[in-house]
N, C-alpha and C positions, 0 to 999 in steps of 0.2 A: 465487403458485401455481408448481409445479413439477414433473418427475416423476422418480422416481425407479427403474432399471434393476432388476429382481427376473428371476430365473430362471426362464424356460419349464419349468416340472415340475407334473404334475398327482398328487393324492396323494389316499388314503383315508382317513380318519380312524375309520373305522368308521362312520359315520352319512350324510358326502356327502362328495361330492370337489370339492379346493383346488386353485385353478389356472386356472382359466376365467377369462374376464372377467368381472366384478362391477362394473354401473352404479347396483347398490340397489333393483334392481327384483326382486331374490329369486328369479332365474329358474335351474332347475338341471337343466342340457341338455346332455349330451357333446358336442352340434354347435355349439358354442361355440366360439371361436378361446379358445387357453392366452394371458392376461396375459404378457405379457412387460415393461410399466413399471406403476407406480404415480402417479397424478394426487393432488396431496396440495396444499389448501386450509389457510393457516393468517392469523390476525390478530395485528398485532401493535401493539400503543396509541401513540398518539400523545402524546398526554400524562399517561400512565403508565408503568410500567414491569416490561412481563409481554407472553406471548404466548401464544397457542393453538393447535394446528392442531385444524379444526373437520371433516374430511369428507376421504375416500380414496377414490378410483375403482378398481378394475384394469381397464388397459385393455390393445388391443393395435393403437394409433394412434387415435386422434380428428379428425375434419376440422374444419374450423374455425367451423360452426355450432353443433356438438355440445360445442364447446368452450364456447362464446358462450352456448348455454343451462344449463348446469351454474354458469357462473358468476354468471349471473340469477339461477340458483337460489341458489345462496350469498349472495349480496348481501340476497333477499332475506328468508331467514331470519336474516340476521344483524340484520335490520334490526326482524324480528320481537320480537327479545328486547333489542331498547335499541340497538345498534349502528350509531353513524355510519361506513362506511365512506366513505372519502376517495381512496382512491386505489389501484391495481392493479398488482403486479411481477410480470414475469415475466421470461425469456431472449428471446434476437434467435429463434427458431426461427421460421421462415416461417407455421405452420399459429397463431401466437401473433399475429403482424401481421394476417395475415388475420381473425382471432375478433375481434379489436379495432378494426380496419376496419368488421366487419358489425355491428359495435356502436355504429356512429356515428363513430367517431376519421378523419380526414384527416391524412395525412403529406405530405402538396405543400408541402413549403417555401416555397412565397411567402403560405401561406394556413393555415399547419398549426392542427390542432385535435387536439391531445393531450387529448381527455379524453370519456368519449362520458355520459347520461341517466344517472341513477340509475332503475332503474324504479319506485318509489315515487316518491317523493321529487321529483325532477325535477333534483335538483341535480348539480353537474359529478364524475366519478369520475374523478380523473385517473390518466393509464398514465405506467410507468415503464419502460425498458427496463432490466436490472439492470447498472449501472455498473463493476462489477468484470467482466462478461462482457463492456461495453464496451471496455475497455480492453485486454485481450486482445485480443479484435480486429483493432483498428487498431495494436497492436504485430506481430500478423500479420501485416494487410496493408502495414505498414511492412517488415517483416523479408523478403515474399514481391517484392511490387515494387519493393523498393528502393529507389525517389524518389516524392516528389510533388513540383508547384509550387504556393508560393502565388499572392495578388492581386499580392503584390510583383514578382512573379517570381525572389523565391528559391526554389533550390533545398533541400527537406529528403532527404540520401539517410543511408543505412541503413550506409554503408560507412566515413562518421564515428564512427561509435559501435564499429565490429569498430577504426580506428585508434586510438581512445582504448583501448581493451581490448588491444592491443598493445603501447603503448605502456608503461603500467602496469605488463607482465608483463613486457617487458623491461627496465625499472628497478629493478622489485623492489620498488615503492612506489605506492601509491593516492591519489589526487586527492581522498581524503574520499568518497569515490561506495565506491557496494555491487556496482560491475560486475564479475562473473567470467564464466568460460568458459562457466557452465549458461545466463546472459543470453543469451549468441551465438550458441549452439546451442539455444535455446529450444523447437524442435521437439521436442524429445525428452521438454520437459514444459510441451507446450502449456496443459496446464489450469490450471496453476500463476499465481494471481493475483500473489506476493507476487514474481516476478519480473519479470514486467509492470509493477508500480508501482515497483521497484528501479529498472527501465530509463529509463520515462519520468516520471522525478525531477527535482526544482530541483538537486539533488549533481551528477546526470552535464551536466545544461546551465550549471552553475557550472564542472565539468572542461572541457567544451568551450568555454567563454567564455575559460577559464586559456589555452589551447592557443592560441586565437587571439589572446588578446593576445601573449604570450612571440614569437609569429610562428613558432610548431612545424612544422616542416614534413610537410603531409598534411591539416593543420587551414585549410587557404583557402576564402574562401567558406560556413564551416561556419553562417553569423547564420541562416538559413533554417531549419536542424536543431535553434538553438539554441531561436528562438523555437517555434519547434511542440510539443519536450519542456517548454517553462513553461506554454506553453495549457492544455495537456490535464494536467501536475502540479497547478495552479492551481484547471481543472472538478473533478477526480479530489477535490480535496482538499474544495470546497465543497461534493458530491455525497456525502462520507465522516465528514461533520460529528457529533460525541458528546455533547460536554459541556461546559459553559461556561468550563471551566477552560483551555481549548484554547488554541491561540495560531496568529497569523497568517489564512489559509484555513480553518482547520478549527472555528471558531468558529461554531455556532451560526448560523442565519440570527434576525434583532432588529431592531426598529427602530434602534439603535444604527449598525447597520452597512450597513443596507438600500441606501446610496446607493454604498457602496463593491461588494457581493454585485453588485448590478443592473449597473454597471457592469463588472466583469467577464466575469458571463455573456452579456450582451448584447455584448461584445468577444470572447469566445471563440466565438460564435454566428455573428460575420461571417466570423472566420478558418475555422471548418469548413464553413461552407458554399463558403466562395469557392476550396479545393483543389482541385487539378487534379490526374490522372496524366499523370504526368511526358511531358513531349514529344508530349502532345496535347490538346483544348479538354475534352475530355470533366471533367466534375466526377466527385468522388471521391463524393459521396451518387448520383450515376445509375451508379457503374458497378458489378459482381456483389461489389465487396469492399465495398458501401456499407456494410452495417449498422451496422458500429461508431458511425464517422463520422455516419450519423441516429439512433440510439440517443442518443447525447448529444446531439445537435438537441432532439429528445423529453423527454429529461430535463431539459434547459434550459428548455422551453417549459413543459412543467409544473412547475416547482419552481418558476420564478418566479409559474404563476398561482397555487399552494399559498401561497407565502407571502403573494399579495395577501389572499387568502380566508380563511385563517388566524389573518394573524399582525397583517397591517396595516388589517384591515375594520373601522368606527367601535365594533365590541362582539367582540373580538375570542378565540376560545375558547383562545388559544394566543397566551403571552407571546413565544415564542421556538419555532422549528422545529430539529428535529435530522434530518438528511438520512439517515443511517444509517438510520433506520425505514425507509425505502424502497427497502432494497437486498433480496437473495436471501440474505445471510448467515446469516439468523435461520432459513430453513428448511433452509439448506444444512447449519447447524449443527447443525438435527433431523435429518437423514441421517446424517450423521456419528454419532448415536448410534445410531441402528436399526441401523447396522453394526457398532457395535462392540459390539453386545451378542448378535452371531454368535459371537464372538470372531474365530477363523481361520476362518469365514464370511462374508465380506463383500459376498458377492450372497446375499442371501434370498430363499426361493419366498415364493410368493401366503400360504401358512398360517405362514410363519417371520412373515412383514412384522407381519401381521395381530394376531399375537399378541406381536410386539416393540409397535407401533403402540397396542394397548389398556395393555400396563404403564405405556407413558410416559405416557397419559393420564390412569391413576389417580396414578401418583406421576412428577410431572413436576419433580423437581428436579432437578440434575445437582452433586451434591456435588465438595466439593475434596477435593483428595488428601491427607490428615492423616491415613496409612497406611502406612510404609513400612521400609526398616532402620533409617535413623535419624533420629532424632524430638527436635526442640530442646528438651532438656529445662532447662539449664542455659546461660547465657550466659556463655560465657569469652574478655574480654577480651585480646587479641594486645598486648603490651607497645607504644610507638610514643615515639618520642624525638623532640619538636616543641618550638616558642616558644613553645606556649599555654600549655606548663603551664611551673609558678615552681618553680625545682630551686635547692636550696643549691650552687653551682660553689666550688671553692676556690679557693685563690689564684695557686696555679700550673695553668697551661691545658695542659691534654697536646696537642702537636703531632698534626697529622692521620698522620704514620708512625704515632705512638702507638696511637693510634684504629685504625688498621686489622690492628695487629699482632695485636690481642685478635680480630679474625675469623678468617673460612680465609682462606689467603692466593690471592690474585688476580693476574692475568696483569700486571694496573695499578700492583699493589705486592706486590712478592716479594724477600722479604731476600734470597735466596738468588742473585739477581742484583747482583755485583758493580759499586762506581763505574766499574769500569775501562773496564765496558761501556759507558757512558753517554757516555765520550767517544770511542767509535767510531761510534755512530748518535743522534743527537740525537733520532731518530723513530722508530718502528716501520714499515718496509717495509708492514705488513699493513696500517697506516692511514694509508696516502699519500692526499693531498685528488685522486689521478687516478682514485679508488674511485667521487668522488660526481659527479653531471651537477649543473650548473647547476638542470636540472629536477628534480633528487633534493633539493636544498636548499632550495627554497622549498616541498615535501612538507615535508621535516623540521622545517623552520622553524614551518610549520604546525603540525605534534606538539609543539614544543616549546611552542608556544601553550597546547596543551590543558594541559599537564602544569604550565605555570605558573598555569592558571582552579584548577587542582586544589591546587596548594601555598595558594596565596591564600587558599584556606577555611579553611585549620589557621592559618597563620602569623598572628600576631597583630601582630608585628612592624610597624611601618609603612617603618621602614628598608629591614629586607628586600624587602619587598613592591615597594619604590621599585627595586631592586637587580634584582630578575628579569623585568622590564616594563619595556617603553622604549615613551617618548612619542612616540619620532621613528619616523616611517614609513619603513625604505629600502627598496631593490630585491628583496632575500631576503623581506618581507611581501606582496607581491604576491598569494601564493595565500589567502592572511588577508585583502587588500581584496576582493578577488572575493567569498568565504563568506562576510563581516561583514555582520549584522545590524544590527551595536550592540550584541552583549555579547562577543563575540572578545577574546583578550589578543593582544597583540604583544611576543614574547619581548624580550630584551636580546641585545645581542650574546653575553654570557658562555653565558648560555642555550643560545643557539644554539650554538656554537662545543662547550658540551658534549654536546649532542644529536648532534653531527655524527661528533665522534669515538665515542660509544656507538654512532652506525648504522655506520661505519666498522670497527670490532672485531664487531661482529654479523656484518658482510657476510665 
């Protein structure tokens, strides 16, 4: 459930007027408060694959009993026509904790009960807080206070992550993270999920792990910062779970994995709760920035009982849980098109919504785009000169001047530069090795990794392949041990050494 912002305008249609609040009870009263959001109910299957929204309010605020009985009511009409529901999402909004509260749920942490009756039924409905509003949040309240401490008494402050983003931008080069200037200044797009999950990534606590080993100076003390962005990357990731093809966290909750899932949650469960703000006892779930911080408590507490009930009970209705079903995306998604079907309207009144809201009902697909200037009619392969394919060579090998003389000519090889020159500068001034930091070459080194994962797939060559990969680990692989999974290359030196001078002519 959710709702969605429509424009105070009251209108005539010629037969009644759009615009009032509408509960369903068909009452049509100018002394009516004008709607100003929409309450909008939709299911989405657990183990299928489809969704519905079922029921719209206009309201103009709701308290939290009025809330609490609309959702009765939904439950139990869904429940009229075959429908087990499982489980409740909504946002952190206070009059949502409350409705859920008066419905039975306890949030006390030492005793919590995530989930309140089904009223038929008797069975447990568990609540979600929606995990992508979680997470915003607590990069707020990260971003607003600056520190917290944990159990350990590390420090996590806010002002590692603006040095890492300095850092960066004064290099000229990225640590593999997605961090730019709109992460730092995040205020300006608070609502933005996709750079809340950019910020608090395994990429930037892998950057900050680099920083602190090299001994960067600004990066001291940073383990506090480091672990808190893997906690909540780690929650984020099992609470955002799709499909089985996934890897790592984002896999499915299974028997398969049940003792690894549990053991995380239940470790990222001790570390949220035991935060402090910074330089005093008070815990981060009692103070006014708590929600984030117990939104994921909550989500922790109820995913785990979903999967016992679910997945792991002696008859079990569900092979496997995907945690995605229980996010806001799927209705946030349906917003997203009521809007765009304004066009350059993107707040609709009470009669726009109404009459976007019945079309999607009748025909609720959302087609792909197989519309536009230009359209794949033909596939025209781009010519590519590799080892995989078998080429008659002749006898005589034309030298690499050869080879390049047939292109345009390049800064790298240009006849038009005389020998005479070559023995006055051995080197190009422009690519002096004072261009690159220590810290720029283990980046580069890093690229030159990917670009040798990438040759590997064509080259068929086993020599070659031997030739742009080195088995020996040195000092320049550094930011490769840190990233490494287990499928990373580790360039050769030659590799690198070309890579260095390509970013050195770039720069």
């Amino acid at each position: 459930m959710d709702e969605i912002a429509i424009r105070q305008h009251v209108e005539w249609d010629g037969n009644k007027y759009h615009g009032y609040i509408d509960m369903g009870t068909k009452l049509d009263d100018d002394t009516l408060p004008v709607a100003k959001e929409a309450l909008v109910f939709m299911v989405v299957a657990l183990n299928s694959s489809w969704k519905m929204q079922v029921g719209y309010f206009l309201i103009n605020g709701l308290a939290a009993n009025e809330r609490g009985n609309l959702v009765v009511q939904c439950i139990k009409r869904l429940h009229s026509v075959g429908i087990r529901v499982e489980s409740l999402t909504f946002d952190g909004a206070s009059s949502n904790v409350a409705m859920v509260k008066q419905l039975g749920c306890d949030f006390d942490t030492n005793n919590m009960k995530s989930h309140f009756s089904h009223p038929i039924t008797e069975s447990p409905v568990r609540v979600f807080l929606d995990p992508y509003h979680m997470l915003k949040l607590v990069r707020n309240a990260l971003g607003d206070m600056k520190a917290f401490t944990d159990s350990a008494g590390n420090t996590v402050m806010w002002r590692y992550i603006e040095r890492l983003h300095q850092l960066q931008e004064n290099e000229g080069l990225h640590l593999g993270n997605k961090l730019r200037a709109s992460h730092i200044a995040w205020v300006k797009k608070k609502m933005n999920v996709k750079l809340a999950a950019q910020l608090l990534s395994d990429s930037v606590a892998d950057s900050l792990q680099f920083c602190l080993d090299e001994k960067i100076e600004g990066f001291e003390g940073c383990e506090g910062t480091i672990q808190f962005i893997r906690t909540f990357n780690v929650l984020f990731d099992i609470l955002n779970s799709r499909n089985l093809c996934s890897n790592g966290w984002k896999v499915p909750l299974q028997s398969l994995n049940e003792s690894k899932i549990k053991t995380a949650l239940n470790t990222a469960k001790i570390y949220i709760a035991s935060l402090k703000v910074h330089g005093e006892e008070m815990l981060m779930i009692k103070c006014r920035r708590k929600m984030g911080f117990l939104g994921f408590l909550i989500c922790i507490n109820s995913v785990l009982n979903m999967f016992d009930g679910l997945v792991m009970s002696p008859s079990p209705p569900l092979k496997f849980l995907t945690t995605y079903k229980m996010s806001q995306d799927h209705i946030e998604l349906f917003f997203g098109k009521i809007r765009s079907m304004g066009g350059w309207n993107n707040n609709p009144t009470c009669r726009q919504f109404s009459a976007a809201y019945k079309k999607i009902l009748v025909n609720n697909d959302i087609k792909d785009v197989t519309r536009g200037n230009c359209l794949p009619i033909e596939s025209v392969q781009i010519l590519t000169v590799s080892s995989g394919y078998h080429t008659n060579i002749s006898s005589t090998v034309p030298s690499v001047l050869d080879i390049n003389m047939t292109c345009t000519k390049t800064r790298l090889c240009d006849s038009s530069v005389s020998n005479e020159n070559d023995s006055e500068s051995e080197e190009d001034p422009c690519i002096s090795s004072s261009m690159i930091s220590q810290f720029s070459e283990k980046i580069v080194a890093y690229i030159a990794g990917f670009v040798c994962s990438k040759l590997r797939k064509s080259i068929t060559c086993d020599v070659c392949n031997g030739v742009i990969v080195n088995s020996n680990v040195s000092p320049v692989h550094s930011l490769i041990n840190v990233k490494n999974k287990g499928g990373l290359c580790f360039p050769s030196e030659d590799v690198i050494n070309i890579s260095l001078t390509c970013e050195k002519i770039f720069r």
